[in-house]
N, C-alpha and C positions, 0 to 999 in steps of 0.2 A: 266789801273787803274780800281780799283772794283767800277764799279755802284753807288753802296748807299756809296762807299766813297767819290765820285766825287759830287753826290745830294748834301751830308751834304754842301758839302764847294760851293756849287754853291745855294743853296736854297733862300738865303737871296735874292739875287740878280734876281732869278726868281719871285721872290714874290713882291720885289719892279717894275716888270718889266722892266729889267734894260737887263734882258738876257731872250731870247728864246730860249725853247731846244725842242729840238724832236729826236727820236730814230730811229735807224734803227739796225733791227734785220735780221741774218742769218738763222734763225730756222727754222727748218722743221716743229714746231705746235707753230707757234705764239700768241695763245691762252695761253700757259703757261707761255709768259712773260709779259701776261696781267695779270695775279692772281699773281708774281713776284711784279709787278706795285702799283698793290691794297695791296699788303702784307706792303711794303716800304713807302705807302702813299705817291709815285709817280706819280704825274698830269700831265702827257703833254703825246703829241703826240706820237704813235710811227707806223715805216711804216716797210714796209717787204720787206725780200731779200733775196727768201732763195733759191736761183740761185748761190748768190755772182756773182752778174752780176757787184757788185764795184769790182771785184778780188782780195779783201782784204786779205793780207796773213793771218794773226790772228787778232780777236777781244779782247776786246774792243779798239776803236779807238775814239781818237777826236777829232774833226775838231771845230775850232773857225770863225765860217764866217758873215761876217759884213754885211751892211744893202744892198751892192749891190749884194750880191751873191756869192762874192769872200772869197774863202778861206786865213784867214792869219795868222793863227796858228794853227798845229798840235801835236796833243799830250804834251800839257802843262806837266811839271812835277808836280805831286803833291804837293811838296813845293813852287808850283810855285798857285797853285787853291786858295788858302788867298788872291790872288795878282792880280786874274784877270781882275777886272775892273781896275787897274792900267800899267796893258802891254796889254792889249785889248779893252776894253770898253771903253774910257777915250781917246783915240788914236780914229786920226779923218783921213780918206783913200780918195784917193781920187775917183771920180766917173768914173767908164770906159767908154770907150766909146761906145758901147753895151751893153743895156740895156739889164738882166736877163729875161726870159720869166715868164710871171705872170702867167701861169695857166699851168698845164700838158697837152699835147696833146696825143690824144689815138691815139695805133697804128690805121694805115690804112691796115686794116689786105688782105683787094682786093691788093692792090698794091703791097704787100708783098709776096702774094698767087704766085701772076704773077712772080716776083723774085726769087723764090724758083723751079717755074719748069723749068731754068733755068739747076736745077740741082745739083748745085754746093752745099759742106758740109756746107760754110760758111752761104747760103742765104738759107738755110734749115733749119742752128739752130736759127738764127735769126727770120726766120717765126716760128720755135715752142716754142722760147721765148713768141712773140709777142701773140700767141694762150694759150699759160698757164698763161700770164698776163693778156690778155684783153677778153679772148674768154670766157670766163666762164664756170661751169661746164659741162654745155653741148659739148664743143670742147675739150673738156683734151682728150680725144680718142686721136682724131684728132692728138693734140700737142707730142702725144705719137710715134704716127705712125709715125711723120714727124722727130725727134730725131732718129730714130730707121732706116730709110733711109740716115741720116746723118752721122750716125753710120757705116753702111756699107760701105758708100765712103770713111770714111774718119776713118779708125779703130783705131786710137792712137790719137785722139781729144779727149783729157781727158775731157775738158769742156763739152762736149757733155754728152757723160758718164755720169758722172755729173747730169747736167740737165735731162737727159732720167730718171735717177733714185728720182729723186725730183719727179718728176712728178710718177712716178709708184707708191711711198709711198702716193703722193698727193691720189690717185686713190684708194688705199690699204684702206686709212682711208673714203671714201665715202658709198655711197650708190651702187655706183657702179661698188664694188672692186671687182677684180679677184684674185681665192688662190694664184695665183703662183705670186702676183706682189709685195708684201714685198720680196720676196727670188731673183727677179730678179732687185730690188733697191737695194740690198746690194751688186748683181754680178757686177750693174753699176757703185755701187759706187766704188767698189775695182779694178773694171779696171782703174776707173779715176787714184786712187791715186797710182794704178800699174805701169801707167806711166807717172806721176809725183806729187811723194811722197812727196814734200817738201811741199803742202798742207792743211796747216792747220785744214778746215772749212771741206774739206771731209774726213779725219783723226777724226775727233770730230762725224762726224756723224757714220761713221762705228763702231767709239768706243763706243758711247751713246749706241747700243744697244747692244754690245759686250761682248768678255768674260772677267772676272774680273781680269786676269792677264793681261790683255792690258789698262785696264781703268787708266786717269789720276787722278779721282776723279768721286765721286757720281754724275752724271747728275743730279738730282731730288730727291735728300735727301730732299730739303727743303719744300716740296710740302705740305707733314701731318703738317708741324709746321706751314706752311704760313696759313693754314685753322682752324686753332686751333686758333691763335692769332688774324683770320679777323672775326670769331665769337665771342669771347672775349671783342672785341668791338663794340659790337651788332649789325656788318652785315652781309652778307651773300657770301660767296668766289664767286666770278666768275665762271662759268662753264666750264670745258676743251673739246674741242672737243675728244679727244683720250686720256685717263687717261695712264701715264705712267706702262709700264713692270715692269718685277720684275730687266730685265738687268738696265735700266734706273734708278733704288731707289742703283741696288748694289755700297758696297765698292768696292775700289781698294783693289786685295789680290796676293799674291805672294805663297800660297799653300790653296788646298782644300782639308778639309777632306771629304773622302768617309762614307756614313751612312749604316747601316748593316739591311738589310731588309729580309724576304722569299721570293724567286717568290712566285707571286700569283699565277700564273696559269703554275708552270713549263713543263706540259705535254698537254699544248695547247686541256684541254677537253670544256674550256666552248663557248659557241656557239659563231660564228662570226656573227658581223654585217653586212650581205650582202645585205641591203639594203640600206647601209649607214645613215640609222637614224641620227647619228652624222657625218658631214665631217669632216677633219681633214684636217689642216694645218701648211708647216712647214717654217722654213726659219732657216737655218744657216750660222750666224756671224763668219767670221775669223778674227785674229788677223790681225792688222795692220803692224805688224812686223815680226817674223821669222816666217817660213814654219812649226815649231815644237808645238809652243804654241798653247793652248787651243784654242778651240771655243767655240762661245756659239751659243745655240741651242735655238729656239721658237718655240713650239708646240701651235697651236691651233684646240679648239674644240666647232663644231657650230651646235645646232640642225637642219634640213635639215629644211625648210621652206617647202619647195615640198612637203615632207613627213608627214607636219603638225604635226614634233616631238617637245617634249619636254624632259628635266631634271626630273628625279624622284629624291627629295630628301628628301625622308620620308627611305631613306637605307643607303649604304655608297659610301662614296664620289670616284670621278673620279680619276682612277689610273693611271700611264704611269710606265712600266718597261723597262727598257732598259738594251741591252745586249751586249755591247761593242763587237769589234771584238778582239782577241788574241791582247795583250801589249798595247788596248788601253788602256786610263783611266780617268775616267767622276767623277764627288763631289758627285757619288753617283746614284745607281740602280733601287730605288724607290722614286718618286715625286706623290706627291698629290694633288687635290685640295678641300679646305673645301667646302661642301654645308652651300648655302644662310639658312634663317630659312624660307622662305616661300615652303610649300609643293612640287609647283612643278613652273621652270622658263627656259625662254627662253635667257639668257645671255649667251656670248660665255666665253671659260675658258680656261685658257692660264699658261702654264707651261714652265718653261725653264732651262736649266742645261747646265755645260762644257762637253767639250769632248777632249779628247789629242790624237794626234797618239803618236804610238813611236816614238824618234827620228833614223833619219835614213831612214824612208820609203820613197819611192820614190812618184813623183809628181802624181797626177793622181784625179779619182773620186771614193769613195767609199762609199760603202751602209754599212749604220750598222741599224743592228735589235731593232726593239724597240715593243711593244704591251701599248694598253687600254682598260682598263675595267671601265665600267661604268653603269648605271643605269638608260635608257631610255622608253619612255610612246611615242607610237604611235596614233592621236588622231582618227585614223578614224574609231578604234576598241575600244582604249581604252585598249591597252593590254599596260603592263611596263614591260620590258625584263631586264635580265643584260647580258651585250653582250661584244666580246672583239674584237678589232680591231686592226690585225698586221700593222706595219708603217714599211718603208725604210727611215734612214735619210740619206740624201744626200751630204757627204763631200769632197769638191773641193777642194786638195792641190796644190799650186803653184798661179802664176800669172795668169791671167786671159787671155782668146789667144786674141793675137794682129790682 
């Protein structure tokens, strides 16, 4: 049942105090289904789960649970939500005999520690549950390593997988991120659902950032509107920690047209960036389904902090050329990205495109050539160069090894 169709028919009821609701969310940036919240003039609570440590097949789900704590209805039908204080509310249960606990209890993460060198996969992902829930950002390393141990004993614990990959993106999105840890949340996530597909919640997450021949629908179409309308009534949107990609706003498509460009730099004369002024990183998305279909590709580009580099955007803007291998075939050879209007800035900038093998090729890893060019400012000189930086993308056909 859609959300704000369920709100409507349950509002009254919240508003007289008659029902309490609270959320739980699977999302990987549950920040955005707070600006969702604010959008909808949605008031209550919501908590996070983006483990699915409930092992919920698909969302949305709804649980009707009464004053002890007990569940006694599930997923009301819609023609059935007019009606709910008359088949739930209104209905008097009786009291268990065990009392609910009043307050959450934090893990005991010592006594979990000791449980885990044990050894075993089970009481490994348990402690790095328990370290990515309660440890805070300081321990996500930790929760990372201790997944990634679990992993290795135990290689077809999808749950795991899983979870290692939650966590990688958790990491990706910090302050603390490493380049390669978006590219190996997506490797986790796809072994998860390599070995078992029936999966919902990591099926959604692969495809959120995916290619658009896999996609069920626009993750985050609604984003620009939801801020346009929360200004309109003169406040201010909530902040998102990680502003959605371009894969995240796209439609579902079932053909891409290719855009007709010149190489820029066909005879590879203009000077490379070998100091790395700009790092560059990549990650690519595979389809959730056949070996054949598209990927989608994330290019990112970061002024080097070490370098004390910046963006010159008083020229033209940041280019990526890509050069498919023989019967590949991508929506296109030339991506761009606009410069901001201030002179010169330190934002990362992020480009992303499909890419097809032919059908037919065999399993394996393949590099396809791509280059950037761009227009970088070194501050210890003060010199602005335009520099171009060849890339290997890196594409993983097949299942992921067991």
């Amino acid at each position: 049942m859609h959300v704000p169709v369920w709100h409507e028919a349950t509002k009254e009821l919240w508003r007289q105090g008659k029902l309490q609701i609270v959320g739980i969310l699977e999302e990987q940036h549950p920040d955005r289904a707070r600006l969702f919240m604010q959008w909808k003039q949605m008031d209550w609570p919501l908590m996070v789960d983006s483990l699915n440590l409930l092992g919920v097949p698909a969302v949305p789900v709804t649980l009707c649970i009464d004053e002890y704590g007990i569940i006694r209805l599930v997923d009301p039908r819609r023609e059935d939500m007019g009606k709910l204080e008359q088949i739930f509310l209104s209905k008097t249960y009786d009291k268990p005999a065990v009392d609910a606990p009043k307050t959450p209890v934090a893990a005991d993460l010592a006594t979990m520690k000791a449980a885990a060198s044990s050894g075993t996969a089970a009481a490994l992902r348990a402690y790095g549950d328990a370290l990515f829930l309660w440890g805070g950002a300081e321990r996500l390393n930790e929760a990372i390593e201790v997944y990634q141990r679990a992993t290795r004993l135990e290689p077809l614990d999808a749950s795991t997988h899983f979870h290692l990959g939650v966590a990688l993106r958790k990491r990706y999105d910090s302050s603390d991120r490493h380049s390669s840890d978006f590219q190996r949340a997506v490797d986790e996530w796809k072994a998860a659902l390599d070995t078992d597909p029936n999966e919902y919640i990591w099926r959604r997450r692969i495809q959120q950032y995916g290619p658009r021949l896999d996609k069920p629908y626009s993750f985050y179409d609604w984003v620009l509107t939801a801020r346009s309308d929360i200004q309109s009534r003169g406040e201010t949107p909530l902040p998102l920690v990680v502003e959605p990609g371009g894969s995240e706003f796209a439609e579902p498509s079932r053909a891409e047209e290719a855009s007709a460009h010149t190489e820029p730099d066909p005879k590879g004369r203009i000077a490379r960036d070998t100091p790395k002024l700009i790092t560059v990183e990549t990650a690519v998305v595979p389809p959730t389904e056949a070996t054949g279909s598209a990927a989608r590709v994330h290019v990112e580009f970061r002024p080097n902090a070490r370098l004390k580099a910046h963006w010159n955007n008083e020229t033209g803007p940041l280019v990526l050329w890509v050069k498919p291998r023989p019967a590949w075939q991508t929506n296109g050879n030339y991506f761009s990205v606009r410069n901001p209007p201030e002179p010169v800035s330190l934002e990362p900038r992020r480009l992303e495109f499909e890419l097809k093998p032919p059908d037919g090729l065999k399993l394996g890893l393949f590099l396809v050539p791509a280059y950037a060019l761009y227009y970088v400012c070194e501050d210890v000189n003060g010199v602005c160069l335009y520099r171009r930086q060849d890339i290997e993308l890196a594409v993983k056909l097949g299942e992921a090894e067991k």
